[in-house]
N, C-alpha and C positions, 0 to 999 in steps of 0.2 A: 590496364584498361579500367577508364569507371564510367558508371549509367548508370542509368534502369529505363527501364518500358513505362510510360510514361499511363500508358490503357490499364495493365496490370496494376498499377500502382491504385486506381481508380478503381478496379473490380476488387482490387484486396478492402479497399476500404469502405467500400458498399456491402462485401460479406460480412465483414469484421461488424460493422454494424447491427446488423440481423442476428450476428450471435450475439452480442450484449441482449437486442431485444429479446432474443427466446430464453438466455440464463436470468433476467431480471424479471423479464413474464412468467416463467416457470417457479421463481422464490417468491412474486407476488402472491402467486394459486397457494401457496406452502404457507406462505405467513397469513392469509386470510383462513387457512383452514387450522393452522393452529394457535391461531389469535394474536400472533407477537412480529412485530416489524423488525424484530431482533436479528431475524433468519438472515437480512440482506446484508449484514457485517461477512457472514460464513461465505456467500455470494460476491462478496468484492476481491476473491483471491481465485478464486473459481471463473470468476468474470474474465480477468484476465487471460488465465488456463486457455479459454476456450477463444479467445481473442488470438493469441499465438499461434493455437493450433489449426484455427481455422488460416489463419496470416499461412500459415506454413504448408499446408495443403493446396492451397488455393495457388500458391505460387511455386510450383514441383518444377523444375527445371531453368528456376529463375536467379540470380543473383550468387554469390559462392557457395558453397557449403558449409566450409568452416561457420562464416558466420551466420547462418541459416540455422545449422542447428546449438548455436552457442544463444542463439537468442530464442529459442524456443524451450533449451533445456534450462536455461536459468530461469527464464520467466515461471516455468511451471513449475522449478523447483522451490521457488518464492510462495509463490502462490498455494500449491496445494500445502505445504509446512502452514502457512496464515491461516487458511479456511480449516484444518484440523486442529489447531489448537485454539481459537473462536468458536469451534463448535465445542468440544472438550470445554472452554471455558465457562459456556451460556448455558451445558447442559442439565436440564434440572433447574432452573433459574427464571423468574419470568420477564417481564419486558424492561430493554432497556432505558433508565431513568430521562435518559436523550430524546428517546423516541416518545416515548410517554410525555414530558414535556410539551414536545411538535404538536402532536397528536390532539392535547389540551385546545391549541388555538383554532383548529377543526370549529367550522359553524356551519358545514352541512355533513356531507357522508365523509367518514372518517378514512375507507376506503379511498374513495379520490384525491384527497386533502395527500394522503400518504403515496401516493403514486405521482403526484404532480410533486410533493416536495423531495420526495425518498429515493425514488427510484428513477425518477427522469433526471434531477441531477448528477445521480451519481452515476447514472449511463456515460450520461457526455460526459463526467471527469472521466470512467473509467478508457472509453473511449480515444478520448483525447489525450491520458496521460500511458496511452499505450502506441500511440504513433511510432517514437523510434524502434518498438521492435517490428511496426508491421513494415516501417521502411529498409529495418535490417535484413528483412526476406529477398526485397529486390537488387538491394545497390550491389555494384559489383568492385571491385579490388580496394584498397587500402589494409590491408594484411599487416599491421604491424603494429608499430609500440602502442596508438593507441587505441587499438582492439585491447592490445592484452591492458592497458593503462584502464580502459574498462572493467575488464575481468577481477580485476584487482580491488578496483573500487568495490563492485556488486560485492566480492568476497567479504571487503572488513565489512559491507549493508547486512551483510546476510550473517555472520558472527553474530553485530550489534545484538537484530532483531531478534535472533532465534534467543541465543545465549540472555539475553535482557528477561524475554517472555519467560524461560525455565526461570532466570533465577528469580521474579515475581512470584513466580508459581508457587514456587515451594514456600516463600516465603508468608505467602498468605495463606497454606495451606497449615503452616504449625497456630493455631488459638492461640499461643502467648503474644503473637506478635498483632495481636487483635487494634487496632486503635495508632500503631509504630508506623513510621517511617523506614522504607526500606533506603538506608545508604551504605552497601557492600557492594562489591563485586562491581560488576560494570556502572551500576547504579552509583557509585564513588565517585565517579568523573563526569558523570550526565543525570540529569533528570528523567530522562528519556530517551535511553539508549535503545528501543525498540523504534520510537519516529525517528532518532538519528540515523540506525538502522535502515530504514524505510527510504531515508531520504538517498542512502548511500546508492543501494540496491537502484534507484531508479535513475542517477546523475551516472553509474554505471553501464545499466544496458541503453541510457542516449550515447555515450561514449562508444559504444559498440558500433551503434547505429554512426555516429559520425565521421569512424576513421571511413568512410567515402562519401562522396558527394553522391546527393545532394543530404543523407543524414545530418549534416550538420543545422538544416533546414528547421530540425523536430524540436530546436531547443527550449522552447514552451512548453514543452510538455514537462520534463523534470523540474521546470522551475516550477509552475501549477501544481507539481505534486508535493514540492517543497514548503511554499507556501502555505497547502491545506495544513502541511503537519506543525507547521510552526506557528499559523498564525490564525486559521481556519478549524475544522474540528476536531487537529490533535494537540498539541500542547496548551493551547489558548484555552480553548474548550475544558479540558480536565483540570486547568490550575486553576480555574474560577472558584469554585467554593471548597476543594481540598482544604486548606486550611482550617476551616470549618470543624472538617472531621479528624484533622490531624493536628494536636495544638502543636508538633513540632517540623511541624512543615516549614514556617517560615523563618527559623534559623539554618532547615534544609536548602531553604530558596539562596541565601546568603553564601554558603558554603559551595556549592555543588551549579557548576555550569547549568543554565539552562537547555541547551540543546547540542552544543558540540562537544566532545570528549575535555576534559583539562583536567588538570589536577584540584583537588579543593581546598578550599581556605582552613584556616585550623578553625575547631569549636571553640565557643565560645565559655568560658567558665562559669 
């Protein structure tokens, strides 16, 4: 059998909403009192969190189980891993050079300027690019290959990104490597194995969401999320002046896929 409640489906996504509003209201109160717009990065994985879980409450008696809780425990197992290592990363640190940027073109209160550009957009992406799990709470059967052809995906999304972000980490944590280009490790076949990462994890749980109808419906949503990472403000964004600070970046750009996993070209002598 497949459906869903077409009302439910409609009250999931009027709550779903009101929870973006109170976690983006509540990081705005945060970041005005400790002065940095930074906080709402820690917020955008946490945003989700509470998107799922409110999706998942809101709908007790609705849709299968299996995939009920397969898309509430991945969504959160993304999400809280993200907001704790963004916080771990920022902390001690002050405002992000992004933000600060934005912030510059402010010509009246900076507070508003930051809440219409910062936090209202990234409601509705986060919003909108969490659709398939809130439709994975209702629909009902499709149980097979591509559930788990999801699972799978989200898995190598969620390696990428975790496994990417550690090996950054340390990387920038040794001083000698002050000024270097990281290309080891997953960083050998991508530039950006943490957005490729990102992209996986979220073409995943629509996956989830589509082995039933109408899931298949959500498909805008991982492509908007795709998009942000590739073309909007992740890889696009960060390869703009890198070079700048990296003079060996752009024989890294030549070598090393931009965004999907491959093998790399040989150095150059």
């Amino acid at each position: 059998m497949t459906g869903f409640d077409a009302d439910t489906v409609v009250r999931v996504l009027q709550l779903t909403a009101l929870a973006v509003v109170v976690v983006l209201g509540a990081t705005f109160a945060i970041a005005q009192r400790v002065g940095k717009q930074a906080v709402v990065d820690v917020a955008w994985g946490l945003g989700f969190v509470a998107i799922a879980l409110t999706a998942f409450v809101a709908t007790a008696g609705a849709g299968d189980g299996l995939r009920r809780w397969l898309a509430l425990g991945l969504t959160a197992t993304w999400g809280l891993r993200l907001a704790a290592h963004i916080l771990t990363r920022s902390r001690g640190k002050g405002e992000e050079p992004r933000y600060a940027a934005m912030l510059e073109r402010a010509t009246g209160s900076r507070a508003r300027y930051a809440l219409l550009h910062i936090y209202v957009p990234q409601g509705l992406v986060m919003w909108f690019v969490s659709l398939p799990v809130q439709v994975a709470m209702v629909v009902q059967g499709g149980i097979g290959w591509v559930l788990w052809l999801g699972v799978a995906v989200w898995a190598v999304g969620f390696v990428f990104e975790s496994v990417g972000d550690l090996q950054l980490a340390r990387f920038r944590g040794e001083e000698s490597n002050r000024g270097r280009v990281l290309d080891t490790g997953l960083w050998r076949y991508t530039r950006h194995p943490n957005y490729f990462g990102d992209a996986a994890v979220w073409t995943g749980l629509f996956l989830i969401a589509a082995s039933a109808w109408p899931g298949v419906l959500t498909a805008l949503s991982p492509a908007v999320m795709v998009w942000n990472l590739y073309s909007g403000t992740g890889k696009k964004l960060l390869e703009k002046d890198i070079g700048d600070r990296r003079p060996d970046y752009a024989d890294y750009v030549r070598r090393t896929s931009g965004f999907f996993p491959w093998p790399p070209k040989a150095r150059r002598r």
